[in-house]
PDB file of the backbone (N, CA, C, O) and the ligand in Angstrom, with CONECT records:
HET     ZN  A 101       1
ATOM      1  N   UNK A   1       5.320 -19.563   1.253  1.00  0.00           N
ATOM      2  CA  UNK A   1       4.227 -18.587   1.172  1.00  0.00           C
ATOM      3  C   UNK A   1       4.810 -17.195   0.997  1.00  0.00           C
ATOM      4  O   UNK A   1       5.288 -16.494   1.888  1.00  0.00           O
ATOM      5  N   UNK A   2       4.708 -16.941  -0.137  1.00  0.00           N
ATOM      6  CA  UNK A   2       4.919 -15.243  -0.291  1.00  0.00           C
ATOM      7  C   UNK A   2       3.661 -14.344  -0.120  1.00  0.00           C
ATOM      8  O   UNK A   2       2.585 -14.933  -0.219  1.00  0.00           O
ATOM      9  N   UNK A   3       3.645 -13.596   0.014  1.00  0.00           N
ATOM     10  CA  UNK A   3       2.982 -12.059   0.805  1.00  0.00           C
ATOM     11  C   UNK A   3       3.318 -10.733   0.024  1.00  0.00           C
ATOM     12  O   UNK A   3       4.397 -10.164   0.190  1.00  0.00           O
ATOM     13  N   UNK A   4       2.657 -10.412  -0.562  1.00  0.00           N
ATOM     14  CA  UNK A   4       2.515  -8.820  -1.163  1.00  0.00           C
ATOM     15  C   UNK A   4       1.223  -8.156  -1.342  1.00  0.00           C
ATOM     16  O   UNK A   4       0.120  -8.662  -1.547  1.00  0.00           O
ATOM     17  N   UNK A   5       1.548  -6.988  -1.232  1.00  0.00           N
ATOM     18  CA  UNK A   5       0.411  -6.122  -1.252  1.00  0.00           C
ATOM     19  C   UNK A   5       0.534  -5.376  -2.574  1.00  0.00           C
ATOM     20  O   UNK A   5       1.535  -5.728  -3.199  1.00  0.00           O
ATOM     21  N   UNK A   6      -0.028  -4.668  -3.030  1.00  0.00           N
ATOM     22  CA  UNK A   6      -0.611  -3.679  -4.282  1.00  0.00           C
ATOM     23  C   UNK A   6      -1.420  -1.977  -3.488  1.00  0.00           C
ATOM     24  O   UNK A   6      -2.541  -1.478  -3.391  1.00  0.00           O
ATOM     25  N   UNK A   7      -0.473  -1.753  -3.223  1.00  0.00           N
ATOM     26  CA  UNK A   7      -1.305  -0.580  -2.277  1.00  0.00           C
ATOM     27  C   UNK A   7      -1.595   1.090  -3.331  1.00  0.00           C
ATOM     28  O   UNK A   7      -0.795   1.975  -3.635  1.00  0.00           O
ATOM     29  N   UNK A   8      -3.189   0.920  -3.656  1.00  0.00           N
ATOM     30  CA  UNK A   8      -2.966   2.208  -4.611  1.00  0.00           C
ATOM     31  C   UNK A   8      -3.294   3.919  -3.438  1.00  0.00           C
ATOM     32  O   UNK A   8      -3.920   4.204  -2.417  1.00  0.00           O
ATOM     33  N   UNK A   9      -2.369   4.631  -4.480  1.00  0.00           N
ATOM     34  CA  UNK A   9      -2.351   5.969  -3.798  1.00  0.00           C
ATOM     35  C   UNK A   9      -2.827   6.821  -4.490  1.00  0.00           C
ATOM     36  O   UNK A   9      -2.850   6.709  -5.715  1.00  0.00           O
ATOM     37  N   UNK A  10      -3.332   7.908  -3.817  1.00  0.00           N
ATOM     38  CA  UNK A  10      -3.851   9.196  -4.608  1.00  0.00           C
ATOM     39  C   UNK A  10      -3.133  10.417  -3.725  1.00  0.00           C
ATOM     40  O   UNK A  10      -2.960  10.701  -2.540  1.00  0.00           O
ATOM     41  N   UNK A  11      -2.776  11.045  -5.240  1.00  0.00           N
ATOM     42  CA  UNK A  11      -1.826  12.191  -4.813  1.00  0.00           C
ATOM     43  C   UNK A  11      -2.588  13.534  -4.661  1.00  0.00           C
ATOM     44  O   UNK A  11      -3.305  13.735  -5.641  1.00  0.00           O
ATOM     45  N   UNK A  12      -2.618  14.060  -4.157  1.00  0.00           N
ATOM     46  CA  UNK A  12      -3.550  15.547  -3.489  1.00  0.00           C
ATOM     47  C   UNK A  12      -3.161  16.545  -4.419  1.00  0.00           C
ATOM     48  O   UNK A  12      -3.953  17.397  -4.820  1.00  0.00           O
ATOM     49  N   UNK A  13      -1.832  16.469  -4.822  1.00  0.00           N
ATOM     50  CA  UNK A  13      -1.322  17.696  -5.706  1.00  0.00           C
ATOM     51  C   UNK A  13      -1.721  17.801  -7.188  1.00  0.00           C
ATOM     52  O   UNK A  13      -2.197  18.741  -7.825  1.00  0.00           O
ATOM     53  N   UNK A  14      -1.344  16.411  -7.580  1.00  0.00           N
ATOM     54  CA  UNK A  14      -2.069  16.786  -9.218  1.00  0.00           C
ATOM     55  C   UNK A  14      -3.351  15.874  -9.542  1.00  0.00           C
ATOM     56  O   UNK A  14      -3.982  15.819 -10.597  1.00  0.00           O
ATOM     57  N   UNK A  15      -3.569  15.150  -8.304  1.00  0.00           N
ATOM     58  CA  UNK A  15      -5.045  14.342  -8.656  1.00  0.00           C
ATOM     59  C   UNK A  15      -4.990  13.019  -9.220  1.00  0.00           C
ATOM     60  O   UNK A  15      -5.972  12.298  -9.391  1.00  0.00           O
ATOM     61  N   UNK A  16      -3.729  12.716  -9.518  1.00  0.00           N
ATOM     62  CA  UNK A  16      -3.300  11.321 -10.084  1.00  0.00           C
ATOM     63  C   UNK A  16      -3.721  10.143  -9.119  1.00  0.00           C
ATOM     64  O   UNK A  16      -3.695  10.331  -7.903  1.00  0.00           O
ATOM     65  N   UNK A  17      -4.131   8.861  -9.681  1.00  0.00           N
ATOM     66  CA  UNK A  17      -3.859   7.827  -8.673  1.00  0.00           C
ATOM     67  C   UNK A  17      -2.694   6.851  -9.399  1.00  0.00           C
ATOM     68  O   UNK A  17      -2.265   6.952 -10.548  1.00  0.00           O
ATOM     69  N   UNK A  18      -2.322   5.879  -8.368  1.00  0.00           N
ATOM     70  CA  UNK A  18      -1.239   5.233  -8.656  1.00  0.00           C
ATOM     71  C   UNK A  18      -1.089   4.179  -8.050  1.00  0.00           C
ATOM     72  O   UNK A  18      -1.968   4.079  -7.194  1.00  0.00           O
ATOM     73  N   UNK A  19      -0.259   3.141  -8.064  1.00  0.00           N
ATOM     74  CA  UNK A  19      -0.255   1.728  -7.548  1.00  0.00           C
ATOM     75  C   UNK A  19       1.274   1.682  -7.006  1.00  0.00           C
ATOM     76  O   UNK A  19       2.028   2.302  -7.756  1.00  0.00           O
ATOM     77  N   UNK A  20       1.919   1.086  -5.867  1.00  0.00           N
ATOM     78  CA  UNK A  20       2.511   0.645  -5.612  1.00  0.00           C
ATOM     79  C   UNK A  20       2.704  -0.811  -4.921  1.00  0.00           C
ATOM     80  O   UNK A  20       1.935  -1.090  -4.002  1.00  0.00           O
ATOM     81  N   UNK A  21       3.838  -1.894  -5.374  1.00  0.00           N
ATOM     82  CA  UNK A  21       4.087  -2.699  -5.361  1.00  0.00           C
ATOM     83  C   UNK A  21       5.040  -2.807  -3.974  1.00  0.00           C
ATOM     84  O   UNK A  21       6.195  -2.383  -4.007  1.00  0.00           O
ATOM     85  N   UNK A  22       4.430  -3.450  -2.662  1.00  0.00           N
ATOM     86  CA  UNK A  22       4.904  -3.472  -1.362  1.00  0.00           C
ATOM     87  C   UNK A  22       5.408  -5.396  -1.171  1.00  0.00           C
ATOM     88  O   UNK A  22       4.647  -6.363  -1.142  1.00  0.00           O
ATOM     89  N   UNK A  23       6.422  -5.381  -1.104  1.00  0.00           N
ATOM     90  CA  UNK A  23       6.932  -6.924  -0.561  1.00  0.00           C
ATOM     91  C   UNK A  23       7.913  -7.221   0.915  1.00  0.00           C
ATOM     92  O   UNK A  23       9.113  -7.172   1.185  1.00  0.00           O
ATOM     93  N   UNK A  24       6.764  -7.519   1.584  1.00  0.00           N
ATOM     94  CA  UNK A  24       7.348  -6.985   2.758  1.00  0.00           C
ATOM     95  C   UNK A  24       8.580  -7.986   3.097  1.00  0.00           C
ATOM     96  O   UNK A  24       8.376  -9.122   2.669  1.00  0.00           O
ATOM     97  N   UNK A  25       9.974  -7.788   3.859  1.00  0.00           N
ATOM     98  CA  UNK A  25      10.509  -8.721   4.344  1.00  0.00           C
ATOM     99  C   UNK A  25       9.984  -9.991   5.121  1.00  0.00           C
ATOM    100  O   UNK A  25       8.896 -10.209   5.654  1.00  0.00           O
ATOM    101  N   UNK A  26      11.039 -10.695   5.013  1.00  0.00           N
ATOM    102  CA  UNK A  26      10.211 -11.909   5.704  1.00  0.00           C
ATOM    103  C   UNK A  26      10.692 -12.176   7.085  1.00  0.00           C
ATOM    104  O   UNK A  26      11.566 -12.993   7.372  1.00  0.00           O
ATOM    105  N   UNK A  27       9.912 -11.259   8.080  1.00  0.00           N
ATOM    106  CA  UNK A  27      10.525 -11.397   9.593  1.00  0.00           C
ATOM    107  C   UNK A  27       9.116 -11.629  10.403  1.00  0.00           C
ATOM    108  O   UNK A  27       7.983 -11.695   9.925  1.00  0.00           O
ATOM    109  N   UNK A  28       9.564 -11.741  11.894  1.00  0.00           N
ATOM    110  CA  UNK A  28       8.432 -12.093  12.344  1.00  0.00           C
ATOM    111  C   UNK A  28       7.278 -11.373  12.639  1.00  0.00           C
ATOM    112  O   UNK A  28       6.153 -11.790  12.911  1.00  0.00           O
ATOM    113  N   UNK A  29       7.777 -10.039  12.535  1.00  0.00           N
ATOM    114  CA  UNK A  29       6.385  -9.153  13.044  1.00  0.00           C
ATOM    115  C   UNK A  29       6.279  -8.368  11.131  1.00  0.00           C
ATOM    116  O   UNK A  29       6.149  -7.144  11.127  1.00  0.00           O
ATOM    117  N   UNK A  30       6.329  -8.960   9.914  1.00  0.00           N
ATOM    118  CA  UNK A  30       5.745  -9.000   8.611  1.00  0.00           C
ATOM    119  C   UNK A  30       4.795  -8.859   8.896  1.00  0.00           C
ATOM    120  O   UNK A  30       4.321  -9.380   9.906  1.00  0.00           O
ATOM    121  N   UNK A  31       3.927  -7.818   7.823  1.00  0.00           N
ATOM    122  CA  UNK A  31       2.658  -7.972   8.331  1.00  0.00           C
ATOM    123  C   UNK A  31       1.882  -8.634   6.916  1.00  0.00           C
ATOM    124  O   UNK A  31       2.004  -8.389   5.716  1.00  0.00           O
ATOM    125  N   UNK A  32       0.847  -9.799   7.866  1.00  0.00           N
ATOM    126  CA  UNK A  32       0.358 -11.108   7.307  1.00  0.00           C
ATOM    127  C   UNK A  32      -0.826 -10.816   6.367  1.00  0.00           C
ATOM    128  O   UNK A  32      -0.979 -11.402   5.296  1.00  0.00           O
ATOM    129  N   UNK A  33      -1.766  -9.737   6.913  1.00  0.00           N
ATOM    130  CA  UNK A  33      -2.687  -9.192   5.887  1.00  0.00           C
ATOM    131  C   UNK A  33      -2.994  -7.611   5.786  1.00  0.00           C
ATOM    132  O   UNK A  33      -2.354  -6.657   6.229  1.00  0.00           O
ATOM    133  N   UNK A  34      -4.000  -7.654   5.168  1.00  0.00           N
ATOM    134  CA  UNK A  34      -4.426  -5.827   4.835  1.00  0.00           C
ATOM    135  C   UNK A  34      -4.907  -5.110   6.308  1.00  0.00           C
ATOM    136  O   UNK A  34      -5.224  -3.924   6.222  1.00  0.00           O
ATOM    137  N   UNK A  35      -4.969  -5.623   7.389  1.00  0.00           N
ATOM    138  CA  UNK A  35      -5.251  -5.034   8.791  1.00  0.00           C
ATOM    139  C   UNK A  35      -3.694  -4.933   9.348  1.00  0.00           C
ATOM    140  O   UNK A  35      -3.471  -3.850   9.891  1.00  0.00           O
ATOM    141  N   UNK A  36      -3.025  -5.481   9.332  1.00  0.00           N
ATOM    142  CA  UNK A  36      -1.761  -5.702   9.977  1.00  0.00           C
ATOM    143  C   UNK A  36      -1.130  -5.164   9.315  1.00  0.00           C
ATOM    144  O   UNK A  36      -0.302  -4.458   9.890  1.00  0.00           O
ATOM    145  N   UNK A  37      -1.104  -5.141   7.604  1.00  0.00           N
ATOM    146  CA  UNK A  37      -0.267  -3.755   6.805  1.00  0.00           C
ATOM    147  C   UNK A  37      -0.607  -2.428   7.248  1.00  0.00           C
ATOM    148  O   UNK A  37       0.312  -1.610   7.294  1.00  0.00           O
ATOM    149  N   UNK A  38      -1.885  -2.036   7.616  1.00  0.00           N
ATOM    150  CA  UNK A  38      -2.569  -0.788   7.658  1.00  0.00           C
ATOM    151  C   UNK A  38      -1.864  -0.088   8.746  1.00  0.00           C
ATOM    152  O   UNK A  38      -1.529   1.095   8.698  1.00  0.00           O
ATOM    153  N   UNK A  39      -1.606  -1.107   9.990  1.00  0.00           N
ATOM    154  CA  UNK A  39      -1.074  -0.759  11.265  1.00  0.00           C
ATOM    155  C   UNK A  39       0.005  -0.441  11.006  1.00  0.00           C
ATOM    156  O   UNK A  39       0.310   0.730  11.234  1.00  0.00           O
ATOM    157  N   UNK A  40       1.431  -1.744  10.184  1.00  0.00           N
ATOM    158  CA  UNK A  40       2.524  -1.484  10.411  1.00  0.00           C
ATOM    159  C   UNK A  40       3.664  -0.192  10.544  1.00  0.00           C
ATOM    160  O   UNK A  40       3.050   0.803  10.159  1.00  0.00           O
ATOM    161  N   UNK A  41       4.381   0.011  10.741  1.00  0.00           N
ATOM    162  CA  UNK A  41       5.941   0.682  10.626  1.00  0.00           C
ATOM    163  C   UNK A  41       5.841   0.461   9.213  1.00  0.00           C
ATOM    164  O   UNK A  41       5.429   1.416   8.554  1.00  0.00           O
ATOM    165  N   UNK A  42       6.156  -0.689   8.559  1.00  0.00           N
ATOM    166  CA  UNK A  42       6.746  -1.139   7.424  1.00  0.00           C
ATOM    167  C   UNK A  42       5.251  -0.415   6.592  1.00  0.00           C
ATOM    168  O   UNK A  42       5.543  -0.631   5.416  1.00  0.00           O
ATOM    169  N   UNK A  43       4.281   0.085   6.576  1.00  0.00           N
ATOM    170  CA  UNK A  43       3.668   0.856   5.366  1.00  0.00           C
ATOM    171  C   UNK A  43       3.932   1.886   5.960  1.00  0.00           C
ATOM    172  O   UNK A  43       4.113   2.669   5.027  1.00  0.00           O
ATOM    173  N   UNK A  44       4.145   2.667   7.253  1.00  0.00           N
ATOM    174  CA  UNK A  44       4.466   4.092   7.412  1.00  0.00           C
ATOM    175  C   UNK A  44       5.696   4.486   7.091  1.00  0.00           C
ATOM    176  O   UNK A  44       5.898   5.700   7.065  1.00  0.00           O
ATOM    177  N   UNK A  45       6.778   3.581   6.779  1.00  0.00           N
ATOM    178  CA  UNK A  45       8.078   3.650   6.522  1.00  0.00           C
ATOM    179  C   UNK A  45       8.253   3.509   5.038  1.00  0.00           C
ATOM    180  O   UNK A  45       9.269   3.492   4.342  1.00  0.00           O
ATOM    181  N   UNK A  46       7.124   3.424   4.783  1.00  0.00           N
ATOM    182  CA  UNK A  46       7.076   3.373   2.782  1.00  0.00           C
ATOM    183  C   UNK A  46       7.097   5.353   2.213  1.00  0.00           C
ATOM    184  O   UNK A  46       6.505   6.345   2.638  1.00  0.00           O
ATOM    185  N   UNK A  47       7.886   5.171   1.336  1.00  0.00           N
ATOM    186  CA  UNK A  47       8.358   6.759   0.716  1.00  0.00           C
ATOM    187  C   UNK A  47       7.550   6.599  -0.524  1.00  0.00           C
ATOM    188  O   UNK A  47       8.136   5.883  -1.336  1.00  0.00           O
ATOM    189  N   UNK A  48       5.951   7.203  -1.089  1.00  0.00           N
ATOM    190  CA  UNK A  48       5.426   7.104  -1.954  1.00  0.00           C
ATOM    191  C   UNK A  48       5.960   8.339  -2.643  1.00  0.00           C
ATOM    192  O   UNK A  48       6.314   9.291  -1.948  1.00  0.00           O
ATOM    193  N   UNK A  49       6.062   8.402  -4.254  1.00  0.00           N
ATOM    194  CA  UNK A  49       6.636   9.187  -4.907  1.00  0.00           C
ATOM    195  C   UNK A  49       5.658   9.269  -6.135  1.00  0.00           C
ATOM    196  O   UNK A  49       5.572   8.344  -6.942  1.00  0.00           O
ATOM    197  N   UNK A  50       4.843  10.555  -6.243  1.00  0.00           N
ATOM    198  CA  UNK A  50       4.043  10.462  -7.370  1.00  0.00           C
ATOM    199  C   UNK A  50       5.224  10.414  -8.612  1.00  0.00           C
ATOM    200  O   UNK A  50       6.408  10.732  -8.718  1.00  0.00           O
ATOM    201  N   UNK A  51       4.098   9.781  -9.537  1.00  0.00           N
ATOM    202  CA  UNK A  51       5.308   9.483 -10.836  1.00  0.00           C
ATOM    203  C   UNK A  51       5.184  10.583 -11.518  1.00  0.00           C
ATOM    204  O   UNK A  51       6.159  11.048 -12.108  1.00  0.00           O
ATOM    205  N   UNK A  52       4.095  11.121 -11.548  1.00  0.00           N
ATOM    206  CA  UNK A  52       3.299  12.496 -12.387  1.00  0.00           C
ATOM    207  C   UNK A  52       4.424  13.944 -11.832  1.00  0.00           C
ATOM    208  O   UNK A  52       5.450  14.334 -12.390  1.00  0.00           O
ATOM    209  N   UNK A  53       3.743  14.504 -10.525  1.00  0.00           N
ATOM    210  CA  UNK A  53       4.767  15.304 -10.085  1.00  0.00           C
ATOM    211  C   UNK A  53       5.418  15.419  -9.031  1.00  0.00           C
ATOM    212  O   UNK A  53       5.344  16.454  -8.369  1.00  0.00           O
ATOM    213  N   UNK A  54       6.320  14.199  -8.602  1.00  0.00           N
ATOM    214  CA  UNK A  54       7.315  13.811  -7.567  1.00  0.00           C
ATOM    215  C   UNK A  54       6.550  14.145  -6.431  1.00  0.00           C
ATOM    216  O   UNK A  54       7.307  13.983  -5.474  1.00  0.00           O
ATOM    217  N   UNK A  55       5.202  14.612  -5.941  1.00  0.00           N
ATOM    218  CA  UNK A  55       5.043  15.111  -4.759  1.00  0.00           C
ATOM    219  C   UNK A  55       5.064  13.738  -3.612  1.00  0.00           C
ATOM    220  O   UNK A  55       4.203  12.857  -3.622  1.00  0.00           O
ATOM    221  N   UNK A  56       6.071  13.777  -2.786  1.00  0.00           N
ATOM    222  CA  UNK A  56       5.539  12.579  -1.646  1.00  0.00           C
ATOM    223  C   UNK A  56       5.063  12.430  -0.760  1.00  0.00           C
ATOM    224  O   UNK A  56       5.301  11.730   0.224  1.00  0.00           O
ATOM    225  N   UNK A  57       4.075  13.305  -1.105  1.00  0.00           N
ATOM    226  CA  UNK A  57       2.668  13.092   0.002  1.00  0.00           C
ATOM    227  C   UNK A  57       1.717  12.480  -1.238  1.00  0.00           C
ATOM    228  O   UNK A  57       1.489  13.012  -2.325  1.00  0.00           O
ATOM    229  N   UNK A  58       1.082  10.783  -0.564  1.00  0.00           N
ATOM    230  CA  UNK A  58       0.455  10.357  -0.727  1.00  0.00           C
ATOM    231  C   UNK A  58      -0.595   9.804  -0.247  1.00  0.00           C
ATOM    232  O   UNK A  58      -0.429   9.500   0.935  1.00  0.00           O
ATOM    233  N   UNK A  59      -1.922   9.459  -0.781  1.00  0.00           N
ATOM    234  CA  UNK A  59      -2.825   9.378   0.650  1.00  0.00           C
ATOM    235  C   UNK A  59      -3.239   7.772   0.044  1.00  0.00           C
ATOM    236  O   UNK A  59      -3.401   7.577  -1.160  1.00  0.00           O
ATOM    237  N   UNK A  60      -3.356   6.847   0.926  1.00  0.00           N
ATOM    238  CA  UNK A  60      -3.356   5.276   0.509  1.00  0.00           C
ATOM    239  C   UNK A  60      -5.276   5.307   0.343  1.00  0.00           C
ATOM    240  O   UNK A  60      -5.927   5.908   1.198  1.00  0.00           O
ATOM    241  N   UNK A  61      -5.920   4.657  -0.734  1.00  0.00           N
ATOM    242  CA  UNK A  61      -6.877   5.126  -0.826  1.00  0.00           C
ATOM    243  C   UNK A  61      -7.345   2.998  -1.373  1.00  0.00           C
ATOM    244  O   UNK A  61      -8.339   2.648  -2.009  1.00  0.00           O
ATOM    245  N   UNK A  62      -6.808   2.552  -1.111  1.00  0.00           N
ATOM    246  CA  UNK A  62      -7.235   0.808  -1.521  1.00  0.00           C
ATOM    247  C   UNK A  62      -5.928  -0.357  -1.390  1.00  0.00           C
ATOM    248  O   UNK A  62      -4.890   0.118  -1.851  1.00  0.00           O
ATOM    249  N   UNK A  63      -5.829  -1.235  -1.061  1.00  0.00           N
ATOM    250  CA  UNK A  63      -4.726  -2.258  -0.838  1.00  0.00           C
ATOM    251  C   UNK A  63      -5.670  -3.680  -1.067  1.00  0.00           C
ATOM    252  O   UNK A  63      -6.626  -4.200  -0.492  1.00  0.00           O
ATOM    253  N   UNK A  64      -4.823  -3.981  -2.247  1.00  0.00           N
ATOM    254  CA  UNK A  64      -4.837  -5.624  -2.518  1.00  0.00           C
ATOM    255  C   UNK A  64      -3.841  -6.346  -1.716  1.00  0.00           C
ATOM    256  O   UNK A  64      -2.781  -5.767  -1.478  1.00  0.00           O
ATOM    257  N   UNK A  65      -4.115  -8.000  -1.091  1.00  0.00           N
ATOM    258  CA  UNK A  65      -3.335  -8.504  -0.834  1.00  0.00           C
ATOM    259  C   UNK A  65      -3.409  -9.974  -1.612  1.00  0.00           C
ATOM    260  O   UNK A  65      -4.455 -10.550  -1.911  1.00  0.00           O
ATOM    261  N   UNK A  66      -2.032 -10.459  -1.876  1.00  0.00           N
ATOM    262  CA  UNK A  66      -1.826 -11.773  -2.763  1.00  0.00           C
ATOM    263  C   UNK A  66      -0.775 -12.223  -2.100  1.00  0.00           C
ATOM    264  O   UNK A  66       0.218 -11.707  -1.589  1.00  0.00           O
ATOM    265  N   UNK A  67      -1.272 -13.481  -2.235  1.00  0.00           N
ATOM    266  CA  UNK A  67      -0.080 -14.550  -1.887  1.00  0.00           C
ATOM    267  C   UNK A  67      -0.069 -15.715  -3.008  1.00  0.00           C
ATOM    268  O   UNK A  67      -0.744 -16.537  -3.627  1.00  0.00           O
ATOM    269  N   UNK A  68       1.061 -15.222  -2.822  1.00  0.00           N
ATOM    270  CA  UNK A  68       1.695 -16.563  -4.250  1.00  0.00           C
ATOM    271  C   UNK A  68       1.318 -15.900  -5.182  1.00  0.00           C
ATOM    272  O   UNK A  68       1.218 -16.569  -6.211  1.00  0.00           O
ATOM    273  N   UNK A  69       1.039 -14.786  -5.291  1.00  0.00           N
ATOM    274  CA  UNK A  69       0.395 -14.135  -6.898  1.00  0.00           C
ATOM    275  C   UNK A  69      -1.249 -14.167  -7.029  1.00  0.00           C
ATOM    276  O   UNK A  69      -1.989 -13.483  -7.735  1.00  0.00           O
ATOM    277  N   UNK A  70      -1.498 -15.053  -6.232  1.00  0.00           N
ATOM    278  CA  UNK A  70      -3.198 -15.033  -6.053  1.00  0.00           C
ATOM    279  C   UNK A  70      -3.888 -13.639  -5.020  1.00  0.00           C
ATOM    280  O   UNK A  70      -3.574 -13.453  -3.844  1.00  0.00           O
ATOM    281  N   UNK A  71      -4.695 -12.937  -5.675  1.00  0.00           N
ATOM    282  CA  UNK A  71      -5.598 -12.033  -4.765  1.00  0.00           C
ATOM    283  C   UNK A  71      -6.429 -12.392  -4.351  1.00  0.00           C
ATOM    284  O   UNK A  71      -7.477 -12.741  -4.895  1.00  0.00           O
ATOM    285  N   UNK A  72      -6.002 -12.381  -2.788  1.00  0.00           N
ATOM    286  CA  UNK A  72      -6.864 -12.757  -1.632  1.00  0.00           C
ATOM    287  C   UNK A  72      -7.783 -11.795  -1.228  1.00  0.00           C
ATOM    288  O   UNK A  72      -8.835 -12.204  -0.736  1.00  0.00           O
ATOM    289  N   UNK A  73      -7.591 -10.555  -1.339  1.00  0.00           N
ATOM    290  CA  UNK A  73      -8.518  -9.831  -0.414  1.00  0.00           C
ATOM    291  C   UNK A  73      -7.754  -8.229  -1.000  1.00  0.00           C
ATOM    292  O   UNK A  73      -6.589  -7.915  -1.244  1.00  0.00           O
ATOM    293  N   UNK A  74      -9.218  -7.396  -1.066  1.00  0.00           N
ATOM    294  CA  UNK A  74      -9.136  -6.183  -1.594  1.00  0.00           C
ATOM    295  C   UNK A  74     -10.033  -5.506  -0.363  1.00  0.00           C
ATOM    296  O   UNK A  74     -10.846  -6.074   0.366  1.00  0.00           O
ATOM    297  N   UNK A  75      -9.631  -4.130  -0.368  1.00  0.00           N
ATOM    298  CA  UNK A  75     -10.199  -3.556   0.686  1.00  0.00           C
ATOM    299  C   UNK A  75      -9.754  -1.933   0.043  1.00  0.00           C
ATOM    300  O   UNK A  75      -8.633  -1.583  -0.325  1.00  0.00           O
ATOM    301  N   UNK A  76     -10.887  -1.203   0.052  1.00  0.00           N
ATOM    302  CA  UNK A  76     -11.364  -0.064   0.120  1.00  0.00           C
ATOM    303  C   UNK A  76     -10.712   1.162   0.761  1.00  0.00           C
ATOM    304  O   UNK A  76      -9.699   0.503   0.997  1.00  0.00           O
ATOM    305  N   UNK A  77     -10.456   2.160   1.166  1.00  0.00           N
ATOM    306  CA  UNK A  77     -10.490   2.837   2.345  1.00  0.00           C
ATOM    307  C   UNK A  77     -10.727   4.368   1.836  1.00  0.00           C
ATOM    308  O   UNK A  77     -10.349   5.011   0.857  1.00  0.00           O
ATOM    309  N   UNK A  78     -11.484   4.621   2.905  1.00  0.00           N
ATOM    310  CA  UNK A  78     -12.325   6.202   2.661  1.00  0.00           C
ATOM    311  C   UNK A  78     -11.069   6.803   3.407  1.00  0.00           C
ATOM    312  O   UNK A  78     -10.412   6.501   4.404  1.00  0.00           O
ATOM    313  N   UNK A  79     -11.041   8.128   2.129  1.00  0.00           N
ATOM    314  CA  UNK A  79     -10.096   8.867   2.468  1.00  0.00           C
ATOM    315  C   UNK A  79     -10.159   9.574   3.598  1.00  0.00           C
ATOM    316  O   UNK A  79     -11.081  10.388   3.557  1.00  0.00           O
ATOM    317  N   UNK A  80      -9.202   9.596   5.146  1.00  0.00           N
ATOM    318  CA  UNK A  80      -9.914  10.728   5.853  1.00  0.00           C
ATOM    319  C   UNK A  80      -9.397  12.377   5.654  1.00  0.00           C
ATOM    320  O   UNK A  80      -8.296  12.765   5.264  1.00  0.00           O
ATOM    321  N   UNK A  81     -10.818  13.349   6.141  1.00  0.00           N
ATOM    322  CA  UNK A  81     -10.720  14.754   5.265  1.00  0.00           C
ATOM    323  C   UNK A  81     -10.543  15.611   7.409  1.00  0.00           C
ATOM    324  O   UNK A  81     -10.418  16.824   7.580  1.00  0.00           O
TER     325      UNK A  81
HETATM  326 ZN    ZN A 101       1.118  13.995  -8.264  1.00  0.00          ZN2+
END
């Protein structure tokens, strides 16, 4: 069973959105879905890098999760202001 996420970001500085490709290691506290990514270390320990203008402040604004390549579950999230 593989586990990845698709976590898209929106950058504050030039307004771009963007997708990043998250594969988490395979240990025991991995996190298993889009609630347990949201929480982890392992997405706060992610370095998002706009591609547009390098700014790395990114604000996570939707996360797909797939396993095996199949999308299981998409989820939303309102930006907080
Ligand atoms: Zn940007």
């Amino acid at each position: 069973m593989s586990i990845a996420f698709k976590v898209y970001v929106h950058c504050p500085n030039c307004q771009k959105d963007y997708g990043s490709f998250l594969e988490p290691p395979e240990a025991d506290d991995a996190p298993q879905d889009i609630d347990e990514l949201l929480e982890s270390n392992f997405l706060r320990d992610q370095k998002f890098l706009c591609q547009e203008c390098e700014s790395p402040i990114g604000i996570v604004t939707g996360v797909k999760e797939l396993r095996n390549e199949q999308l299981v579950s998409v989820r939303r999230l309102e930006p907080c202001s």
